[in-house]
N, C-alpha and C positions, 0 to 999 in steps of 0.2 A: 504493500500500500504506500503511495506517495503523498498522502495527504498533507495539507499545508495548514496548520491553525492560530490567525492570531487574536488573542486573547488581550482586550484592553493594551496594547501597544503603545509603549510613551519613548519619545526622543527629546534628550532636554541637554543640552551644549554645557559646559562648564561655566560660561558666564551666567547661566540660566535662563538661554531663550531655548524654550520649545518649540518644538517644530514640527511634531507627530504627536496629535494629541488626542490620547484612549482608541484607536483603531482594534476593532474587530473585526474578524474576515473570514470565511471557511473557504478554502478551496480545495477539492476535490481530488481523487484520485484519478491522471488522465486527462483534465481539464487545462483548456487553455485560456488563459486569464489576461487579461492585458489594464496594465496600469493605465491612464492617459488623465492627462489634465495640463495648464498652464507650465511656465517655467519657472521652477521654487516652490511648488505644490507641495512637495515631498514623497514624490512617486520613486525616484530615484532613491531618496536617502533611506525608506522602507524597504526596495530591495534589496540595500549592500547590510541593511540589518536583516533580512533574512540571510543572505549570505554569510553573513559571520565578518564582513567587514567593516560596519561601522555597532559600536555596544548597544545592546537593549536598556535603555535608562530604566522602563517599567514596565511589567505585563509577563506574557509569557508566548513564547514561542513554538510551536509543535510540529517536526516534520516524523512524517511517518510515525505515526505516534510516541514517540522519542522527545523529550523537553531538550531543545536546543540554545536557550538562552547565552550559555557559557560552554559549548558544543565547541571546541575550534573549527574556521570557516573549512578544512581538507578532511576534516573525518566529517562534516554535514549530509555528504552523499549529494552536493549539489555540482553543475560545473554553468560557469557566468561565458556568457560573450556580450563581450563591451563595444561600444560606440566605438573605439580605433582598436583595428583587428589587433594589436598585438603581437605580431609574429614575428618570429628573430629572421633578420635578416640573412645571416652566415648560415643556415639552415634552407637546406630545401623542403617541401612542403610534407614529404614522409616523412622528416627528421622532426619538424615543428610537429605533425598531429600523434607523432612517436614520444614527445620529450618528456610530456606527464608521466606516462606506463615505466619508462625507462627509470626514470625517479622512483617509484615505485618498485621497482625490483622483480618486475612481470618478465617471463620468459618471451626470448625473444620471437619465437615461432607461434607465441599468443598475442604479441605485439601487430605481428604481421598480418596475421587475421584479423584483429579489431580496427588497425589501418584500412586493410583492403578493403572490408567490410563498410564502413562508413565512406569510402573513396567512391563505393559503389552506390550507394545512396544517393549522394551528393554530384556524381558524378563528375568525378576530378580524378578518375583512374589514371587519362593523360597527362596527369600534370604532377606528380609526385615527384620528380624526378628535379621538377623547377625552383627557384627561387622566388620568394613573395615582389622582389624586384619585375621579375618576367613575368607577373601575372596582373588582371585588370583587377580593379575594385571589388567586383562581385568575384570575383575567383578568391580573391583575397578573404573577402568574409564566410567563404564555403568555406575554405581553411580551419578558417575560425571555429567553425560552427562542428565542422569535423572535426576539432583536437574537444570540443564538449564530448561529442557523440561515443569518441571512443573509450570514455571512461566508465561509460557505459551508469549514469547519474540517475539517481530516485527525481530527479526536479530540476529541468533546465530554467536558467534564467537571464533572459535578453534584455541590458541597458542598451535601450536605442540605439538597435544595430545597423539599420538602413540610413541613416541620417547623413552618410557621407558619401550615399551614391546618387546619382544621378534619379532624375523622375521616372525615364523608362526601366532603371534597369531595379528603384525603388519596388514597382509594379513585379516584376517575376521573380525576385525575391520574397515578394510577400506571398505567391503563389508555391513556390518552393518549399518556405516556412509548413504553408499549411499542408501540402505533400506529407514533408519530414512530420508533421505533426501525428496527420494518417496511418502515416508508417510505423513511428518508434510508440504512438501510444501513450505517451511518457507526461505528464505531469509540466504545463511550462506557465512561465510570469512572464512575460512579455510588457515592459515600458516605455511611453513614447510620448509626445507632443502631440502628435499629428491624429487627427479625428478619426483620416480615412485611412490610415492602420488598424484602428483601433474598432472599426467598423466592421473594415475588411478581415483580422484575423481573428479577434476574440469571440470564443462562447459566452464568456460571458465580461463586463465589461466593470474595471471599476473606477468611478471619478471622481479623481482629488480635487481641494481644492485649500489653500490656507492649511494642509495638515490635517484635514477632516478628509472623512468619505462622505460626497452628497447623494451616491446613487450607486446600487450594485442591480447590472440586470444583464439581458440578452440586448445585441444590440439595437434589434426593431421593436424592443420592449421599452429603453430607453430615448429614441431617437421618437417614439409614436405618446408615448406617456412620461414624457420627463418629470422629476418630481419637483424641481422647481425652477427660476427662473433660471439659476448658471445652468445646469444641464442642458435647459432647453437652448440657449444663445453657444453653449460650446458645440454640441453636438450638430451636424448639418453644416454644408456648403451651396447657397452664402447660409449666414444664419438666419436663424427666425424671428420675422419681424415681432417687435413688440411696440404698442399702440396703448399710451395712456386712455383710461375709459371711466367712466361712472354709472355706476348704478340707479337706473331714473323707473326701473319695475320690476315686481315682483308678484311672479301668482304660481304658486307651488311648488314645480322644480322648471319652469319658467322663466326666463330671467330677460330683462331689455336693459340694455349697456348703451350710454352716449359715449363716442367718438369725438376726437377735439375739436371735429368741424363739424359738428353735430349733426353726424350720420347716427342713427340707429341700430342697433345689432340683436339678433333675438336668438337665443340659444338654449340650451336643455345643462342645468347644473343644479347641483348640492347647495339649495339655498338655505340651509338653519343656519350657519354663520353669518350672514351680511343682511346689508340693510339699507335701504335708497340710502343713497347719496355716498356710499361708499365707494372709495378710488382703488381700480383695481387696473390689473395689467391684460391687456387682449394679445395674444402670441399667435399666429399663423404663418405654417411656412411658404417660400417664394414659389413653392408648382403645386401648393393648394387655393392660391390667387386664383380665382376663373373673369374672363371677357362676358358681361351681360349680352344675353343673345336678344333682346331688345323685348322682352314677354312683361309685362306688367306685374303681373303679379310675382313676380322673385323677390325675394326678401334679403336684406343683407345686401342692399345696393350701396356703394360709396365711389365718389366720383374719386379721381386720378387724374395729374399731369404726369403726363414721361416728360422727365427730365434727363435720361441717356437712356442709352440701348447697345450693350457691349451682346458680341457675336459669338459662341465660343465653337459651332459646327454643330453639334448636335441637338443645342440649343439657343436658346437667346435668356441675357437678364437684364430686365426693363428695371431701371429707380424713378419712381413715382413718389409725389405729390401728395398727400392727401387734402383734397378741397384748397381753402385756403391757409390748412396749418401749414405748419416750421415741419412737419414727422414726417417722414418716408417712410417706403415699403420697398422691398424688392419683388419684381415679379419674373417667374422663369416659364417660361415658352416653352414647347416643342419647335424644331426649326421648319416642320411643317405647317404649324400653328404661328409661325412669331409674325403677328402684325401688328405690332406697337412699334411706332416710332414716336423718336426726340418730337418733341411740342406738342405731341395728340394729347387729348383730354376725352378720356373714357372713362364708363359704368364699368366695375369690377365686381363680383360679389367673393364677399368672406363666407364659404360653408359654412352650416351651424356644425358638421361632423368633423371639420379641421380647424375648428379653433378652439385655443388653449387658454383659461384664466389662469391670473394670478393673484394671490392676495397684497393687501400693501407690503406683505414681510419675504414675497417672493416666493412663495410658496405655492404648488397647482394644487385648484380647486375640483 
């Protein structure tokens, strides 16, 4: 069992700023989990404390069900690949993904098979023979990822390992990862910045933020039902607009919301908390915008100036106007669908099914 469990989790510096405050977390045996949030979040400093490289100031730590608190980080059972591949240069790529076993005092015709073995995986069979000099970026963090593999680890764990390749080669890598994933079965932490890593490879996703966790889910569970306001503005490209609103009715679970340009919104929520006149936050994302087909009776109409319209091929994203506030929205096309342009002024309607409240504290209602 590779189970990961942290237990009220504190990180607190010697001058006494904390920085991980009470984290709790269960991850799974086989689970691939992916840290993501801002820069300084503490997504990073919680992994090298699972690793055993930076102290557990409070809490407890569980791998495989083993208390690891005071665990040294090479009897953990873990192996890390880090943001710079790390590889010795004097070494070619069998001697680098060899160097750990050898340290270890593994027979060398066991070496050879745990080598080939992961070379084959990875497929870098061609290339053992090379220096990390003669190889590209993505050959380089196969390396990397092969000198984990072959330690054959209860729990891999990735500090943002793609951040130093390129966008295309970012994309088959992360296609790779999830491969390696399928294949070894194995238990991974995976940390990153980036949304659409975190989109793309996590079962389940968790998001830091200030040292707190604000949301632990699947990813169309979090990107569909955020639980509150950061969630909903990190997760998603562009993000989700959000539209100051007040409460102007109420009749059961009923609710009519004014807009700053005092459009109207009528939608279906949990009214025993609130109360006319109460300021709340409207959230809806940029390709759940729709174009009025001109029918009268639609509800949720709100005028729009396009003020741009960038092109990206597959789609278009219009920034609009709303009425005559100061607040924009973004709105995303199909490129068969995109007919907004810079200056137009159109009816848009906000579904009552894709849009998100929030309370004044940020919070989804």
């Amino acid at each position: 069992m590779s189970q990961v469990t942290l237990t009220n989790i504190v990180k607190r510096f010697d001058d006494g700023t904390e920085v991980i405050h009470g984290i709790d977390l269960d991850i799974r045996d086989g689970e691939f989990v992916v840290f993501v949030g801002p820069s300084g979040c503490g997504k990073s400093t919680l992994l090298r404390m699972i690793a055993g490289l930076e102290t557990i100031t409070g809490g407890e730590l569980m791998i495989a069900g083993r208390r690891a608190n005071d665990v040294p980080p090479a009897q953990r059972g873990l192996a890390m690949v880090f943001q710079s591949y790390a590889l010795y240069p004097h070494m070619s790529v069998y001697e680098n993904m060899a160097f750990g076993l050898n340290l270890a005092g593994m027979k060398k015709a066991d070496i050879e098979t745990a080598v080939q073995h992961a070379a084959g995986i990875l497929q870098i069979g061609h290339l053992l023979r090379r220096k990390p000099k003669d190889l590209s970026g993505g050959q380089r963090q196969r390396v990397a990822i092969g000198r984990a593999i072959v330690r054959q680890p209860e729990v891999f764990l990735f500090d943002e390992p793609l951040s130093n390749l390129d966008a295309s080669l970012r994309v088959q890598m992360r296609l790779e990862l999830s491969r390696l994933h399928q294949h070894l079965k194995a238990t991974m932490i995976y940390v990153t910045h980036d949304q659409v890593e975190a989109m793309t490879l996590g079962e389940r996703i968790v998001v830091f933020n200030g040292g707190h966790i604000e949301q632990v889910g699947s990813p169309l569970d979090l990107y569909n039902h955020p639980a509150n306001l950061f969630v909903a503005g990190f997760l998603g490209a562009p993000k989700m607009n959000f539209l100051p609103a007040q409460v102007v009715e109420i009749n059961k679970n009923d609710l009519v919301i004014r807009l700053p340009d005092g459009a109207l919104i009528q939608l279906r929520a949990d009214t025993d908390s609130i109360a006319v006149n109460d300021p709340l936050t409207l959230g809806i994302r940029a390709e759940h915008i729709v174009l009025c087909s001109g029918a009268e009776q639609e509800v949720n109409q709100v005028s729009v100036t396009v003020t741009l319209v960038e092109h990206l091929g597959d789609s278009s994203i219009a920034y609009a106007r709303i009425g005559t506030a100061a607040e924009m929205v973004t709105i995303r096309q199909s490129a068969e669908h995109a007919t907004l342009k810079s200056g137009d002024i159109n009816k848009v309607i906000f579904p009552a099914k894709h849009c998100h409240l929030f309370d004044a504290h940020g919070r989804a209602m």
